[in-house]
N, C-alpha and C positions, 0 to 999 in steps of 0.2 A: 442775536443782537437786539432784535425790536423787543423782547420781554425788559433786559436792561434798557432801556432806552425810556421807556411807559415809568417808571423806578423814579419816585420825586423824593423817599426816605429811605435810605438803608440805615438797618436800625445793626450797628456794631453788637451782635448781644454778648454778654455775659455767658459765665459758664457756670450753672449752678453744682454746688456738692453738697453730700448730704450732710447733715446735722453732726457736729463734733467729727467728722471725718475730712480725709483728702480724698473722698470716695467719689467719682460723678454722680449726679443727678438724673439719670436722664430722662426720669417722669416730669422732673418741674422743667428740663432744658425742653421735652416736645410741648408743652403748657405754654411757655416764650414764647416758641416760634408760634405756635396757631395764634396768640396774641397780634401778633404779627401781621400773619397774613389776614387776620378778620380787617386788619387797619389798610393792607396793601401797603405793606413797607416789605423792600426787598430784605434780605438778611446776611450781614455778614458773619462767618463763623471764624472764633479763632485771631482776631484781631486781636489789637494792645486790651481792647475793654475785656475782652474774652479769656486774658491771659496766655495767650496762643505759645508765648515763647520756656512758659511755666512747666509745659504737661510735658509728658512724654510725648515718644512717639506714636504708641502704640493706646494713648491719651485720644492726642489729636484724630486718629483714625476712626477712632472708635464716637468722635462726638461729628464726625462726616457721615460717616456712615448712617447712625441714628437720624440725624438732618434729611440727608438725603428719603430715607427710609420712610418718610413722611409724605413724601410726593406735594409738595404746596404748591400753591397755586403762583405762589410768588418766587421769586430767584432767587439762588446762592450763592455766594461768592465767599471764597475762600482767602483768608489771609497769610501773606510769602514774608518772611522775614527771618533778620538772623545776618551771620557773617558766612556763612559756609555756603556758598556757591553749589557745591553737586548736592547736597543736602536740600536746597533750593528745589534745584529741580527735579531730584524725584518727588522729593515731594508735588511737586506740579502735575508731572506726570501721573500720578496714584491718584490726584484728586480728578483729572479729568478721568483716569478708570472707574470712577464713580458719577461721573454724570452733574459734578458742580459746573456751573455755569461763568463762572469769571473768576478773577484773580484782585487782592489790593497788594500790591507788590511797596513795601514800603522801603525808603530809601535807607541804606545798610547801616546798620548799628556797629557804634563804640572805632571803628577802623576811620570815619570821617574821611571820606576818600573825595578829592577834587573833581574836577568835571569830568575826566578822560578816565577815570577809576568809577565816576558813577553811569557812566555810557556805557563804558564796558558789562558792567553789573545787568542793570537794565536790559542792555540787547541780549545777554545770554538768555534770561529770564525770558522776554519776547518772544526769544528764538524757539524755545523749548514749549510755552504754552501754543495751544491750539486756540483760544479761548478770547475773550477779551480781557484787557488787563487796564487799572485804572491804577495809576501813581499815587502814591502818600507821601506827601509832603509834611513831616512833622520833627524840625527841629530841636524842639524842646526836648524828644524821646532819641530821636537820631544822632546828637550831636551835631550834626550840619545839615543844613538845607542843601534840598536840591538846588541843583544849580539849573540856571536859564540857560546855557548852551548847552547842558546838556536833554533838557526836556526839549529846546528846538531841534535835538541832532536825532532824535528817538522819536517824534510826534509823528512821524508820516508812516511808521513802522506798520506792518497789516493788524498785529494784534493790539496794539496802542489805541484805547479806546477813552480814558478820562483821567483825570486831577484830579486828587481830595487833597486840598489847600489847608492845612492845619498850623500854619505860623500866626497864622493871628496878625498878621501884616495884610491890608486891603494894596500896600501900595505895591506886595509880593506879590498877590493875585492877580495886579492889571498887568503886572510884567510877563507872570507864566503866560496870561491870556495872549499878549502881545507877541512870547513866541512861539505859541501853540494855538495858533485862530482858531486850526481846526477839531481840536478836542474837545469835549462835555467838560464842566468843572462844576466842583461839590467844593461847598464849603463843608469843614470838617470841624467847625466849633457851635455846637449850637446855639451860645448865647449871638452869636455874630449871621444870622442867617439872612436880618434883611436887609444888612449893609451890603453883604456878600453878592444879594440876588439885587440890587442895585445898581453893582459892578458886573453880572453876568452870571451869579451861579445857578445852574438848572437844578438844582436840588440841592440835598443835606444828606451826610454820612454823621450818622447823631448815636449819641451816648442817654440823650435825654429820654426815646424811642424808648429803649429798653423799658420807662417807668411808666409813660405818659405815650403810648402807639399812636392814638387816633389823632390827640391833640398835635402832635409833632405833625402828623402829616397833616394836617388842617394850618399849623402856622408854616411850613415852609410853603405850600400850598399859595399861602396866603403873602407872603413874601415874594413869591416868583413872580406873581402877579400884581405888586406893587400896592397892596390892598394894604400898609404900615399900622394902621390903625389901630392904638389898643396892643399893641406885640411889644411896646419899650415902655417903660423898664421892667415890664414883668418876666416877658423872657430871657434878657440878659440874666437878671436877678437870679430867676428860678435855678437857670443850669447853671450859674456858677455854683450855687448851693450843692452840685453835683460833683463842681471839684474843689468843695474843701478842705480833702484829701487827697492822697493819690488814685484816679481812675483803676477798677472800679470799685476802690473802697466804698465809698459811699452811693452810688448806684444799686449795690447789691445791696448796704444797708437799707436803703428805702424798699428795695424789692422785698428783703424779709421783711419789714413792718406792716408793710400791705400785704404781707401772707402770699406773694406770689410762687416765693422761693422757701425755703427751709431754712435756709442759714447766710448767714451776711458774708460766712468766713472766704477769703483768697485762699491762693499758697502762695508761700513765699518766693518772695524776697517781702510781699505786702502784706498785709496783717492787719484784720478788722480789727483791732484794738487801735486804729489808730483815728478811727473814728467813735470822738468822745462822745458828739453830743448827737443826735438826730431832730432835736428843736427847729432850726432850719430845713433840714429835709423834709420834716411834714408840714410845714407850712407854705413851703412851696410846693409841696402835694396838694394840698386845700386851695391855694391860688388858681394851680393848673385846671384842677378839676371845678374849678367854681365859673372859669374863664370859657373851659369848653362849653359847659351846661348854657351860659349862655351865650356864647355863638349857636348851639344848638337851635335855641328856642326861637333865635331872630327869622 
């Protein structure tokens, strides 16, 4: 628990493929993560940013295993999602046989289930990891928000260890806090991090990480500790330019412009074709990088 704890950025990464293929990457996916850990950003795999719900099975396994396989210095957390319950928790199971470190158990897709259907969900999930598990809160992708009775009914759980708040509602975030004193909470929008650590959040679960490692952790950093200065409007700005399409179209497009990645392309249902223009993504590549140099230099 204390390596997740020390964790001020989890960076959601991407799943790179290779060029004109649905093929993985997984030269440019171990290149991420050591990105990563040179910054000291924990790493999520397999997330929404990741495409987790896209790959196969035998997909997913094979992009833990490589992860794992790297031994970083930093932690990994694996993301649970979907409608299928037993499917849930082998997959839980299989990943603690590998030695990941935590869970983002996000709340169940497309079914919209009320509080006593998402308590239920949740506790089996719980019941099944060994691990810590940190809730995702992301209506926009869930169709419904979690609900507060059911985060109070689940907070004291043994493996119940944090929130990532991604409604984009601050006034959502003081209600979770209100019924969960005792959890860590992440905000889960980057452009919103120093509103968030205003109201309480101990760190960022970010999308922006993936382009920009050090700087992210230098402004949530820089957030937690009240230090606002110089972080609005550029940061709002920057990551919204990250979702000018749907997550991670444009994330991966900027990764291939900066040559970190090989190819910008998802799989579908999402389709770099839907990102026209990349004008904005490098310009708030050149802001980001212009901003850290001089935080650097001070």
């Amino acid at each position: 628990m204390s390596r997740l704890n020390d964790v001020k950025v989890w960076t959601a990464i991407v799943t790179p493929l290779k060029k004109g293929t649905a093929e993985l990457d997984f030269s440019a996916f171990a290149e991420l993560l050591h990105r990563q850990e040179s910054a000291g950003n924990g790493v999520i795999v397999l997330g929404s940013t990741g495409e987790g719900l896209a790959l196969a099975l035998e997909q997913k396994k094979s992009l833990v295993q490589a992860a794992m396989k790297l031994k970083l210095s930093v932690p990994v957390m694996a993301g649970v999602g979907g409608f299928q319950l037993p499917d849930c928790q082998e997959w839980i199971r299989w990943c603690e046989s590998q030695g990941v470190e935590g869970f983002l158990l996000v709340t169940p897709i497309y079914a919209k289930p009320g509080a006593q259907g998402q308590q239920r969900w949740f506790t089996a999930l719980l019941e099944t990891a060994t691990r810590p598990c940190m809730v995702y809160n992301v209506p926009s992708r869930a169709g419904v928000k979690l609900n507060t009775a059911t985060l109070k009914a689940i907070s004291a759980h043994r493996n119940m260890w944090a929130v990532k708040e991604s409604s984009g509602s601050t006034s959502d975030f003081l209600a979770f806090r209100a019924a969960a004193p005792g959890l860590r909470f992440f905000c889960g929008d980057d452009g919103l991090m120093p509103y968030f650590a205003s109201a309480g959040a101990e760190g960022l679960v970010s999308v922006a990480a993936n382009v920009w490692p050090e700087a992210t952790r230098l402004y949530a950093e820089l957030s937690v500790n009240g230090k606002h200065e110089g972080l609005m409007p550029l940061w709002h700005d920057s990551s919204e330019a990250l979702f000018s399409a749907s997550n991670p179209v444009p994330v991966k497009a900027l990764l291939a412009h900066k040559g970190w990645i090989a190819s910008p392309d998802t799989l579908p249902p999402l389709s770099s074709a839907d990102m026209q223009k990349l004008e904005e993504l490098v310009e708030a590549d050149k802001k980001i990088t212009a901003w850290l140099e001089a935080r650097r230099s001070k």
